[in-house]
C-alpha positions as CSV (number, residue, x, y, z in Angstrom):
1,X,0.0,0.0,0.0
2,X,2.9,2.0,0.2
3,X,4.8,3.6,2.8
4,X,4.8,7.7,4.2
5,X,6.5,9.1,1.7
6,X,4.9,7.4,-1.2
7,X,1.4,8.3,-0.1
8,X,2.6,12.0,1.0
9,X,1.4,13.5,3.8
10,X,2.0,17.2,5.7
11,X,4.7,16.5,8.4
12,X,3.3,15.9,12.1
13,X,0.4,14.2,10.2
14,X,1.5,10.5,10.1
15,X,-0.1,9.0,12.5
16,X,-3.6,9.7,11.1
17,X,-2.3,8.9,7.9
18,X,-1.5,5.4,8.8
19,X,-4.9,5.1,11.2
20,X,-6.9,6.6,7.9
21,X,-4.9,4.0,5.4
22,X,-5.6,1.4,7.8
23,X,-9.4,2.1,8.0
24,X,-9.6,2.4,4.3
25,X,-7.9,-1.3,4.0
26,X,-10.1,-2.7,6.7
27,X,-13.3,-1.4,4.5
28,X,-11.8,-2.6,1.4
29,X,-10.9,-6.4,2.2
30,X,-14.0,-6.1,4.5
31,X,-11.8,-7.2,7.7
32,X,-13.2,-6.0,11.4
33,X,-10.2,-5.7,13.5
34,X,-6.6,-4.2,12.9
35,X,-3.4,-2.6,14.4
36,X,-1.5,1.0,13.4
37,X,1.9,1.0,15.0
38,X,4.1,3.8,14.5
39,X,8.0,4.6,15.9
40,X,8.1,8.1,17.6
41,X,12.0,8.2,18.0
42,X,14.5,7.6,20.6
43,X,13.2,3.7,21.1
44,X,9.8,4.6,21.5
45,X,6.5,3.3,19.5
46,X,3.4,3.8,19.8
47,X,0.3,1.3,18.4
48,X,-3.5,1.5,18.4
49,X,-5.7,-1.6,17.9
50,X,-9.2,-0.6,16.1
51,X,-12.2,-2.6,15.2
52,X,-15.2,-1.7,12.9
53,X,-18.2,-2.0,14.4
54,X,-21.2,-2.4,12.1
């Protein structure tokens, strides 16, 4: 699906770029549940697990 700087995005904007990107794939392969994980520097990450409720 390609990565940040394929799709483009304003910087300080990734992380709803990837939960946005997520969402769209969820809808499109018509999947409930799925996991955004990002690295924020310095050893750090951050993730967030969401599920379509329909």
């Amino acid at each position: 699906n390609g990565g940040a700087c394929a799709l483009g995005h304003p910087i300080g904007a990734s992380g709803s770029r990837i939960i946005v990107t997520l969402l769209n794939a969820l809808e499109t392969r018509g999947l409930q549940r799925g996991i955004a994980a990002i690295c924020i520097g310095g050893g750090e990450g951050t993730a967030i697990a969401i599920e379509r409720v329909t």
